[in-house]
C-alpha positions in Angstrom: 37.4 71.4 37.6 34.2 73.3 36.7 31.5 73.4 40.0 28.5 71.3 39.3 24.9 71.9 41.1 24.5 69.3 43.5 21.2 68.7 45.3 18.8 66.2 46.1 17.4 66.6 42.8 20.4 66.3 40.7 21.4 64.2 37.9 25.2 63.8 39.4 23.8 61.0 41.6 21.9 59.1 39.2 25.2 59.0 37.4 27.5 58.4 40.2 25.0 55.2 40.9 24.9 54.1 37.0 28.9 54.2 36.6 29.2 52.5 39.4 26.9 49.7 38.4 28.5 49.5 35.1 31.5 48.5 36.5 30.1 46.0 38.5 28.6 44.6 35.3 31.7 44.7 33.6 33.3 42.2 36.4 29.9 39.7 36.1 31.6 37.5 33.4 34.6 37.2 35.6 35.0 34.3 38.4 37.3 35.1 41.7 40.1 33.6 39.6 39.3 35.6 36.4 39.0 38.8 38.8 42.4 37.8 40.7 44.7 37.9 37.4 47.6 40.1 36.3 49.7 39.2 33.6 52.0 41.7 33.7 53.3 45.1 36.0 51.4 47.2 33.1 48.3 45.5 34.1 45.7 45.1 37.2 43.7 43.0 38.2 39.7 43.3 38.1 39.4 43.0 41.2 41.9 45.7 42.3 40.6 48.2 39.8 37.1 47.6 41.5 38.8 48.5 44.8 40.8 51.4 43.7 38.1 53.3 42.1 36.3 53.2 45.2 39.5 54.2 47.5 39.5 57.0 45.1 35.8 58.6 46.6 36.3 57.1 49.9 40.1 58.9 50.4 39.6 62.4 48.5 35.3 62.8 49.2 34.2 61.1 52.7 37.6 61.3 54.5 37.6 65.0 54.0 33.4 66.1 53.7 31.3 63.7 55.5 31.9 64.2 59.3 32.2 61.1 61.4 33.6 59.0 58.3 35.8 55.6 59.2 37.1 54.0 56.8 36.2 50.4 55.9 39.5 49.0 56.2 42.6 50.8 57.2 44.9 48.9 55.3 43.4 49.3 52.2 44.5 52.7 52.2 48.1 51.4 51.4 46.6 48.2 49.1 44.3 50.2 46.7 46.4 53.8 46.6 47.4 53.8 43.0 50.6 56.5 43.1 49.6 59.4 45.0 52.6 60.1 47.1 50.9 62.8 48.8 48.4 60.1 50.3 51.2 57.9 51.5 52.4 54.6 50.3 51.5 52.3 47.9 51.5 48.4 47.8 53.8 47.2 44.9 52.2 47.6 41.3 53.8 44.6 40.1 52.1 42.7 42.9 48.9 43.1 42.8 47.7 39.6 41.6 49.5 38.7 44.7 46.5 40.4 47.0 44.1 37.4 46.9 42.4 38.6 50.2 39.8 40.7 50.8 38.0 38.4 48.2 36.0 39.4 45.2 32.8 39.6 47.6 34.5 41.6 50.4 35.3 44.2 47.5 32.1 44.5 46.4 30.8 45.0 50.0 33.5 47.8 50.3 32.2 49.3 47.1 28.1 49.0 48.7 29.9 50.9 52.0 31.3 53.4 50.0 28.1 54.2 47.8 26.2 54.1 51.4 28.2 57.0 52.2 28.5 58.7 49.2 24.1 58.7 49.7 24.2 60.1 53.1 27.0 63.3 52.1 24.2 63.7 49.1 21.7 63.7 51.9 23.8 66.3 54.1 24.6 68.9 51.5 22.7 71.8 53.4 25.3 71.6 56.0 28.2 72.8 53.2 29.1 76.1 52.2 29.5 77.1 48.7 33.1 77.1 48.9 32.7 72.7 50.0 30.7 72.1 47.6 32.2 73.4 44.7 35.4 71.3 45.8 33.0 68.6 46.2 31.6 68.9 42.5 35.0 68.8 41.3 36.4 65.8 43.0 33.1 63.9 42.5 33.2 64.4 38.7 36.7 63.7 38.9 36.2 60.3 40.5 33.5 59.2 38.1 35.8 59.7 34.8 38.6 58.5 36.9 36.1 55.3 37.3 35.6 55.4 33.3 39.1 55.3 32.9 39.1 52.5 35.0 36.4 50.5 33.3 38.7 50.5 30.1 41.4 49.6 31.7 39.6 46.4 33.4 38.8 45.3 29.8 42.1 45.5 28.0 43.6 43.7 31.5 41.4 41.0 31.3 42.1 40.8 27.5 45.9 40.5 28.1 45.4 38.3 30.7 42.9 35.5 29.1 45.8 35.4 26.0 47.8 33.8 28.5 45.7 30.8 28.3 46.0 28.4 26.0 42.6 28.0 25.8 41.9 31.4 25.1 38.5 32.0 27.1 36.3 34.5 26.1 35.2 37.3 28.2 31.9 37.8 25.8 29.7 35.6 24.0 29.3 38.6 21.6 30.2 37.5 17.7 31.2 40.8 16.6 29.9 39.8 13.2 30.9 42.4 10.7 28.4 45.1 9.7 30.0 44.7 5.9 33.1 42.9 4.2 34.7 45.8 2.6 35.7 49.0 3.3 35.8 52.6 2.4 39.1 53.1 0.1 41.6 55.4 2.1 41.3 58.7 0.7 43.2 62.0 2.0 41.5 64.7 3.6 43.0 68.7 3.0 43.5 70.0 5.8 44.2 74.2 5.9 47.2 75.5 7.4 46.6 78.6 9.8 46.6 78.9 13.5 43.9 76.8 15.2 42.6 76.8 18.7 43.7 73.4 20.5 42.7 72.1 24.3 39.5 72.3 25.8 37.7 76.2 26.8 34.3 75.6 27.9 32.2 74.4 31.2 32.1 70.9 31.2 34.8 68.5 33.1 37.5 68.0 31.3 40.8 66.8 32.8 43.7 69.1 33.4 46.0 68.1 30.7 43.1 69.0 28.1 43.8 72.8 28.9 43.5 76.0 28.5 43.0 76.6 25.2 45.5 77.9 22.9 46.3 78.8 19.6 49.2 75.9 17.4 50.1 77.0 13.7 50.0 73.9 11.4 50.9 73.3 8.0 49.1 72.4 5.0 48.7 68.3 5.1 46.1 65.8 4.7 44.9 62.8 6.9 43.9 59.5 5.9 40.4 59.8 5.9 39.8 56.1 7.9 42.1 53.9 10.1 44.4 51.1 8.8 42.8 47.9 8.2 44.2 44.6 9.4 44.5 43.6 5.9 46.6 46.5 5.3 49.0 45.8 7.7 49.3 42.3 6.7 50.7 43.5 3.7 53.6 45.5 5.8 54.2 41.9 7.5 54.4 39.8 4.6 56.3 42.6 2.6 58.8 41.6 5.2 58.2 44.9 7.0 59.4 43.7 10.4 62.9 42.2 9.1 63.8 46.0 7.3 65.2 48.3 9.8 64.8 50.9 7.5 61.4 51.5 8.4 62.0 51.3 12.1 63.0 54.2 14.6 66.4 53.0 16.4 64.4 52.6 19.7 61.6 50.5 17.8 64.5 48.4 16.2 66.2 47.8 19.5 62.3 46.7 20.7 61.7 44.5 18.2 65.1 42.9 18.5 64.5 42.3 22.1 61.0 40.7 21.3 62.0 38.4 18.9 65.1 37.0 21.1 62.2 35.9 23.6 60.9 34.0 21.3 58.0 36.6 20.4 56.8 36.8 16.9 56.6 39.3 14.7 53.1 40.3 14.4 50.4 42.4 16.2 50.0 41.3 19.8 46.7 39.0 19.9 47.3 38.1 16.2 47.9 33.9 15.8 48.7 32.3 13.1 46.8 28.3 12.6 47.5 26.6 10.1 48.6 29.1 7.4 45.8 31.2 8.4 45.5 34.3 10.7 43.2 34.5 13.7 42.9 37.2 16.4 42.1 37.0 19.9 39.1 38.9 21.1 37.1 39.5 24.0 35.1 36.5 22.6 38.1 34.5 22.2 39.9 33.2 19.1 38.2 34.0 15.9 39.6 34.5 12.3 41.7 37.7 11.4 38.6 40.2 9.1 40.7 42.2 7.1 38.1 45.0 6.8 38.5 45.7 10.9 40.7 48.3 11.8 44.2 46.9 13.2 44.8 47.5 16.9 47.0 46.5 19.8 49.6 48.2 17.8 52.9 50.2 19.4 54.0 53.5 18.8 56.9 51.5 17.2 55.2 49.6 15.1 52.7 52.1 13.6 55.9 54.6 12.7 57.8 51.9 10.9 54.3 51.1 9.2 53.7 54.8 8.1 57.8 54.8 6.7 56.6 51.5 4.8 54.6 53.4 2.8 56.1 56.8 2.4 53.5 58.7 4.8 54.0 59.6 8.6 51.4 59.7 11.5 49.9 62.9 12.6 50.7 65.5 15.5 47.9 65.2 17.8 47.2 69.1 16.9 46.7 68.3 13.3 44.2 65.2 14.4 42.3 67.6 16.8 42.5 70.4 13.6 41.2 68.1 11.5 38.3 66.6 13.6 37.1 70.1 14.0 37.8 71.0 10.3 35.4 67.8 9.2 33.0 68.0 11.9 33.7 64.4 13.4 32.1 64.1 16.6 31.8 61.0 19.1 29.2 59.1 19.3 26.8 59.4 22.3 24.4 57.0 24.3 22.9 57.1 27.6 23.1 53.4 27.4 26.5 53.1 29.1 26.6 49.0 28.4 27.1 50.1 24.4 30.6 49.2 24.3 31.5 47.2 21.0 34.5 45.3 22.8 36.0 45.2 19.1 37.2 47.9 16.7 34.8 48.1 13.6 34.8 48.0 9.7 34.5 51.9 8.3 31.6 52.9 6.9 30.2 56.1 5.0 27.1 55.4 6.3 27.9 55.6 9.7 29.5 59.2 10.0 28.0 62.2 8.6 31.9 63.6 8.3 34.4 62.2 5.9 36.8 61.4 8.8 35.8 58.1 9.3 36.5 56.4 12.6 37.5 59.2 14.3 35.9 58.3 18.1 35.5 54.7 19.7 37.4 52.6 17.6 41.1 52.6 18.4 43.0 54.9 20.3 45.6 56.6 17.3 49.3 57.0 17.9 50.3 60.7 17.3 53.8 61.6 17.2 53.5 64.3 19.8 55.1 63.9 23.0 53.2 64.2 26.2 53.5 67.5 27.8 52.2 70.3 29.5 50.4 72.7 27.4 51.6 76.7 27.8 49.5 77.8 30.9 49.0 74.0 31.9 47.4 74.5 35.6 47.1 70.5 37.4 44.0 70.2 39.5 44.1 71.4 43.1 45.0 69.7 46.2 46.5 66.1 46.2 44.2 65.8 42.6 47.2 67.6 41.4 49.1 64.1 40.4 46.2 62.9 38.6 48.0 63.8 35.2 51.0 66.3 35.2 53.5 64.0 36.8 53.4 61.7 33.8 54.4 64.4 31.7 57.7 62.3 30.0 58.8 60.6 27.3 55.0 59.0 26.2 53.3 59.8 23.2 49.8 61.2 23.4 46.9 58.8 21.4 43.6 60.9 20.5 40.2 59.1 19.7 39.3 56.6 22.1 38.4 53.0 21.4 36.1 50.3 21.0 35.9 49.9 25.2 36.0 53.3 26.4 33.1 54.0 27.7 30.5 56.0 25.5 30.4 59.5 26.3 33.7 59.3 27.8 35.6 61.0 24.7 36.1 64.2 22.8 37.9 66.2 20.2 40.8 67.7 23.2 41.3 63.7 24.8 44.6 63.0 25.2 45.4 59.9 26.1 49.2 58.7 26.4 51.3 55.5 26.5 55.1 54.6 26.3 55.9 54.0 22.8 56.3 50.0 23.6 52.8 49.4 24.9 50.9 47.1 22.9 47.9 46.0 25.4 45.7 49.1 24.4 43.7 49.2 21.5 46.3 51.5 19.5 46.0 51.7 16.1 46.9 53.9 12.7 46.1 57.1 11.5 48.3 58.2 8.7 49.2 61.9 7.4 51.1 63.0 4.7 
């Protein structure tokens, strides 16, 4: 983690304060009942994501660099520690919707404790030596993309979790009204073989699993030069896509096998089908399938066998990260951290000045690469250290971000990574060939 200035002066705690608002805004929609649901072990509730982000500064910044620091509550040492074994232990994932006290208020209270605190160490940063305050800068900038991590996460729980109601309540009022109905037609982009730099070698955070950079060989190929549409993939369903097990890797067969013995159907996760006619579930509830949008909540299953459909593959997560460089894509960026879409989007030309459409904050894109350490990988320091190596098995790594990860939150060396069943993200396609 790269040391950051901090003073009284700096920018660091006008951030700290506006990440921290943002995910109190991102909970406003949500009543105590809304913030106390989890719908599955995979997911969290609101509420316990609001808590864990703020164990997260209170456990690895005040307990160990503002003198005379008491934590608000014991227990929730145990309640809100996520997996770090080196902390001590942890309250069941699978459980959580079970914690229905502190309430929603008394969380927020802990949060306003915590961001007291926070203040004062600001306020008593004369009294450090160089050598705390670089670890400070570290763990502080490690907390707030840890929180952005978080916000994500809070909106594709709450998704997941509002599916399970009939009624299908909506999180948003936002229409998501199409900018366009049509599309770009796919094209491939050449992409040179050689040896290109890969991972992340510059000053800014970035997290461990991004670096060092080094040098991968890749073939000559070509990338699809926008997403998959929903339309497209309704063509792999009706094509009978999910009854071939051609298509399908013997692990994705076995999956879908499993899924449709429970009575699941065979179809994109928040995709229902009324009356002859497809809708999707959103973040503003029901509304009818747009072919044009990029298709998402997709597993790593689902977008191989989709891929084999059509004679392509998907990418390695070097030859996306080649290619993004190769085409110039580059995320998009805001200070406006409420600029979330909450929905993928329809690819345009006009939007991107690269012909790699869709690159950043639409759907996060299954690579076949598995999650590992890259040569040289160094974890952060100090109890940080199983922030990311430790989940170094059997998960594929994603690159791109989505529609609700925060802006500014993403880049060309990203890896995100998921077990190859996980459909609750927004995962999507990116074919290669």
């Amino acid at each position: 983690m790269e040391m950051l200035v901090i003073d009284k002066h700096s920018t660091i705690i006008s951030r700290y304060l506006k990440i921290r608002e943002q995910s109190l805004n991102l909970v406003a929609p949500l009543s105590e009942a809304d913030a106390q649901l989890q719908s599955m072990p995979d997911a969290s509730p609101a509420k316990w994501h609001l808590a864990h982000t703020t164990w997260f500064f209170e456990t690895f910044i005040l307990c160990s660099f503002l003198k005379g620091y008491k934590r608000f509550n014991e227990t929730y040492n145990y309640l809100y520690n996520s997996y770090y074994n080196g902390i001590g232990e942890q309250y069941p994932r699978a459980q959580r919707g079970l914690i229905s006290r502190p309430s929603l208020g008394e969380i927020v209270s802990y949060r306003e404790f915590v961001d007291a605190a926070i203040q004062s160490l600001f306020e008593q940063m004369d009294d450090l030596n160089d050598s705390s305050i670089k670890d400070l800068s570290g763990l502080l900038e490690l907390g707030l993309n840890h929180e952005q991590q978080h916000q994500e996460l809070l909106l594709t729980d709450i998704k997941h979790a509002f599916f399970h109601n009939p009624l299908y309540p909506s999180y948003s009022a936002s229409s998501f009204t199409p900018s366009s109905n049509t599309t770009p037609e796919l094209s491939w982009l050449p992409i040179q073989s050689g040896l290109v730099p890969v991972g992340y070698d510059g000053d800014a955070f970035v997290f461990d699993n991004e670096r060092p950079e080094h040098s991968v060989y890749i073939h000559d190929f070509s990338i699809a030069s926008r997403l998959v549409t929903n339309g497209e993939y309704a063509e792999f369903i009706a094509s009978g896509g999910y009854q071939n097990p051609d298509f399908w890797l013997a692990d994705g067969w076995a999956w879908l096998q499993q899924r449709l013995s429970q009575n699941h159907n065979a179809h994109p996760l928040y995709w229902v089908k009324q009356k002859e006619q497809w809708f999707e579930f959103t973040l503003a509830g029901l509304l009818p399938l747009n072919d044009y949008q990029a298709v998402t909540h997709i597993n790593y299953y689902e977008a191989n066998a989709y891929a084999n459909w059509l004679g392509v593959r998907l990418p390695t997560e070097f030859e996306w990260e080649a290619a993004t460089r190769q085409m110039g894509a580059r995320p998009f960026v805001s200070d406006d951290m409420s600029n979330i879409a909450l929905h993928t989007s329809i690819a345009s030309r006009s939007d991107s000045s690269s012909p790699f459409l869709q690159a950043f904050g639409n759907v996060w894109q299954w690579t076949t690469s598995g999650y590992g350490a890259y040569p040289g990988f160094s974890p952060f320091s100090g109890v940080a250290g199983e922030y990311n190596g430790k989940f170094m098995s059997n998960q594929n790594v994603l690159r791109g971000g989505s529609c609700v990860t925060p802006i500014g939150h993403t880049r060309e060396t990203y890896r995100n990574f998921f077990y190859a069943h996980q459909q609750w993200q927004f995962t999507g396609i990116r074919l290669a060939k």
